[in-house]
N, C-alpha and C positions, 0 to 999 in steps of 0.2 A: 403550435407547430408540431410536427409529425416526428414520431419517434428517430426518425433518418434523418431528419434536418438538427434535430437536436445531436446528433453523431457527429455529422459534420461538421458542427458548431463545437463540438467539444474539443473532435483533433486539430484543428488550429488554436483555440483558445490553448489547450496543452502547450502546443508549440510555444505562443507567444507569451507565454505565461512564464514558462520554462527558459525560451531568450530574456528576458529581463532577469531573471534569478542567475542566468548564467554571468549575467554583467556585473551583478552586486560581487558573484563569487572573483571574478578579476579582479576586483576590487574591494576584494574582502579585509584588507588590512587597517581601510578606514570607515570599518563597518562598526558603530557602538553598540555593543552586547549589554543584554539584561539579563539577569538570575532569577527564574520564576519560582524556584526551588534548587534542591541540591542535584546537579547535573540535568537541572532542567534548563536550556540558554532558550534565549529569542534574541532577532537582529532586527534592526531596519529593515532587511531583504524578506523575511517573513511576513510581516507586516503590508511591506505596499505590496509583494506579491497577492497577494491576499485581497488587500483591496484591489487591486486592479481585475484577478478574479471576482469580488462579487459584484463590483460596476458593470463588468461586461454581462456576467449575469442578470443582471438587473433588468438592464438596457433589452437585451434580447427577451427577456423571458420573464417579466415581471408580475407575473401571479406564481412563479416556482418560488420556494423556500430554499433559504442557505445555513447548511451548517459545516464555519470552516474551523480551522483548528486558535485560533487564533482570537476568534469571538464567542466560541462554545457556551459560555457565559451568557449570554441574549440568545441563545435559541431557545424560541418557544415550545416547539414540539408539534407546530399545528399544521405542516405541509404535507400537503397530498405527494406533491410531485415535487423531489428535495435534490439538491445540488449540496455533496460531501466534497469537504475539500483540505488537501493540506498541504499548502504552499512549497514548501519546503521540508519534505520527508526524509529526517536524516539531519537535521542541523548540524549536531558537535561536529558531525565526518565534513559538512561541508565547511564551520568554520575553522578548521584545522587542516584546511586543504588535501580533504581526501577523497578524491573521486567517487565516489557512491553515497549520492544524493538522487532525489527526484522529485516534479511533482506531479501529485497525484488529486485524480477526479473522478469522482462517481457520480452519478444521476440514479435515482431511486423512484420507482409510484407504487403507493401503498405499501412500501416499507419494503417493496421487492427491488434486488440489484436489476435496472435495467443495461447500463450504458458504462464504462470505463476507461478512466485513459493511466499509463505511469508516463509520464515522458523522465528519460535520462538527456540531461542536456548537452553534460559533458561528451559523450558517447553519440549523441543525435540518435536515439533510437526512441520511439513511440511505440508504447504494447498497448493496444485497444482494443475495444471489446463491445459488442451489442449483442446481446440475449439473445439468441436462437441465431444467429448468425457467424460466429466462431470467435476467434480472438488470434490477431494477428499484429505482427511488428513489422514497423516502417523506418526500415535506416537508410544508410547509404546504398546499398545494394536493391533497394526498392521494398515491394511487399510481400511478406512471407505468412503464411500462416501457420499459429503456436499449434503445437502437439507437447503435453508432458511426456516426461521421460518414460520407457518401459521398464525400469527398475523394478523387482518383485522380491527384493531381498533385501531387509537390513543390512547386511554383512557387505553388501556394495551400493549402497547409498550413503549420498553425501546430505545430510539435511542441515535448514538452517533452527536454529534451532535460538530464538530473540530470549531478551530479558530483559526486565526496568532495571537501570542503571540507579533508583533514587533510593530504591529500600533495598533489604536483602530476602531472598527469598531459598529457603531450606530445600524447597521442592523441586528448583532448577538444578539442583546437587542431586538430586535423587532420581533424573529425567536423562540425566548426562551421564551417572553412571551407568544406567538400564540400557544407554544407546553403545556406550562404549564394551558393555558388555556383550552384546550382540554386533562388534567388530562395524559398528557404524560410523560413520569419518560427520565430525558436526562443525559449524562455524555459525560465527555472528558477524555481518559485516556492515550491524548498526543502520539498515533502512529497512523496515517493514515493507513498505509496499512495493518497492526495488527488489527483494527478495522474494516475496510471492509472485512479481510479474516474470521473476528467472526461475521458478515452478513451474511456470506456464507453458514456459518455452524449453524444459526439457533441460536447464544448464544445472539448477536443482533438482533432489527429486521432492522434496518434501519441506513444508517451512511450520513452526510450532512456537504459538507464543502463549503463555497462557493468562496475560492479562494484555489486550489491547484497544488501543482507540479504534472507533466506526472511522475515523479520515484517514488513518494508516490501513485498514484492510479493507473495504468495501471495492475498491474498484478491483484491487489485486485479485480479490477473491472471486471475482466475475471471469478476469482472465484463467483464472485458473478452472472455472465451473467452465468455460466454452473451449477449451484449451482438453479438456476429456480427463480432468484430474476431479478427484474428491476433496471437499471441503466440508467439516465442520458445521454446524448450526451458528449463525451469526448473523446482527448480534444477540444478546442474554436476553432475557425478561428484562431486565432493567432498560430498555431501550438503548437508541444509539449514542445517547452522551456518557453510556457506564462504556467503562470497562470489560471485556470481557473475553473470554479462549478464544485464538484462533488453530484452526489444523487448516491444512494446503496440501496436499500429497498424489503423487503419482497412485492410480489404482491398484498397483502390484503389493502396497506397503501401509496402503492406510489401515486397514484395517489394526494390525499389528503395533502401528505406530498410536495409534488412539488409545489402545490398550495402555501401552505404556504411559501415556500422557495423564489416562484416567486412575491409573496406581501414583502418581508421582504425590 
C-alpha cells in the first residue's frame, strides 16, 4: 500500500487504539500492575493496547515489521518498512490518574521517520505527521496545522526537559543548572512523546532527554521535523532498541540548547 493509505491507516488506528486505552484508564482501579524494575510499572492496559496495535498491523500490512515497547525483547532488527510503537506513553501519570498520557506511532522505511501519530485521548487531540507533508493536530475544533514556537531566547523559553526516573543521573543536575542559569523556566510532565508532540505545536519550545527509547521519540520527532523545529540525530549507532539523546527545539534556540546539553 501507498505511503497515504498507510497515513490513513494510522490516524484511525491512533484513534482506536487510544479509545480502548482511554477505557482501561476509567477503569484504572482494577487494573493489575507489574514491576519491570524500579519505577518501571506495566498494566494489562499496556499489554492488550499493544496487541491490538500489532493485530491490526499485521492484518493490514503483513510484510511490515513491529517494534513495540512492550515486546522489544523479539525484535529482530530485520524490517525494511517498521511499525514503532508505544501503547501507553506515560504509564505512572496514567496509573495515578494524571492526565498526560498518550499513544504513540511511527512508521519507518530504511530507518528513515516516514509517518507519525501522538494521540492524547483524554484531551481527543491527534498530532500527525507524514514526511514532506507538514504535521498537523486534529481535535475538537477540526484541523489545524503545527508550526513551533518562534522563541529565540533561553531567558523566555519554557523546555521540557525528561529524565529516567530508575537511576540517578549527575548530569541532569548540571543541564538544569545551566538552564536555570540562563533564566529558562523547565518542566517534566513524565510523557516523552506527549511533550515533543507540544514542541510541535508551539505550546513547548524545546523538549531534551538524554537517554531515550526509539517508541517514545520517533513519531514526536517527525512532528516536530514537519512542524519547522530542529531535532537532534536519532537514533544512536546503537540502533533503535538502544537508548539514546533526544533534542526537539524551536529554531531560535536549538542551537544554544545543544551546547548546553553537549556540556552537561
Amino acid at each position: 500500500m501507498s505511503l497515504a493509505a498507510r497515513y490513513d491507516f494510522l490516524q484511525g488506528l491512533a484513534r482506536e487504539a487510544g479509545r480502548r486505552a482511554l477505557d482501561f484508564w476509567d477503569h484504572r482501579a482494577a487494573l493489575v500492575v507489574e514491576l519491570k524494575g524500579p519505577q518501571d510499572f506495566v498494566s494489562r492496559a499496556d499489554k492488550e493496547v499493544e496487541a491490538y496495535i500489532r493485530r491490526e498491523l499485521a492484518a493490514a500490512f503483513p510484510g511490515d515489521g513491529f517494534l513495540g515497547e512492550e515486546t522489544a525483547a523479539t525484535f529482530d532488527g530485520a524490517a525494511d518498512r517498521l511499525w514503532i510503537v508505544d501503547p501507553i506513553d506515560g504509564t505512572t501519570n496514567f496509573l495515578r490518574g494524571i492526565a498526560y498520557w498518550n499513544v504513540s506511532i511511527a512508521y519507518a522505511e530504511g530507518g528513515v521517520r516516514m509517518l507519525g501519530a501522538v494521540y492524547d485521548p483524554v484531551q481527543d487531540e491527534l498530532f500527525h505527521a507524514r514526511r514532506g507533508a507538514g504535521a498537523w493536530r486534529t481535535g475538537a475544533g477540526g484541523e489545524q496545522r503545527l508550526a513551533v514556537s518562534g522563541t529565540a531566547s533561553l531567558g523566555s523559553a519554557v523546555i521540557a526537559v525528561g529524565h529516567h526516573d530508575r537511576y540517578p543521573e549527575p548530569r541532569y543536575v548540571a543541564l538544569r543548572q545551566a538552564l536555570m542559569d540562563r533564566s529558562a523556566a523547565f518542566r517534566n510532565f513524565g510523557s516523552a512523546a506527549l511533550q515533543i508532540a507540544h514542541v510541535a505545536a508551539g505550546r513547548l519550545d524545546a523538549f531534551v532527554e538524554l537517554e531515550l527509547s526509539s517508541w517514545d521519540a520517533m513519531a514526536g520527532l517527525l512532528l516536530v521535523e514537519e512542524a519547522g523545529g530542529r531535532v537532534g540525530p536519532f537514533p544512536g549507532p546503537q540502533g533503535l532498541t538502544a537508548r539514546a539523546p533526544v533534542l526537539a527545539a524551536a529554531p531560535g534556540i536549538a542551537a544554544e540548547l545543544a551546547e548546553l546539553v553537549a556540556r552537561a
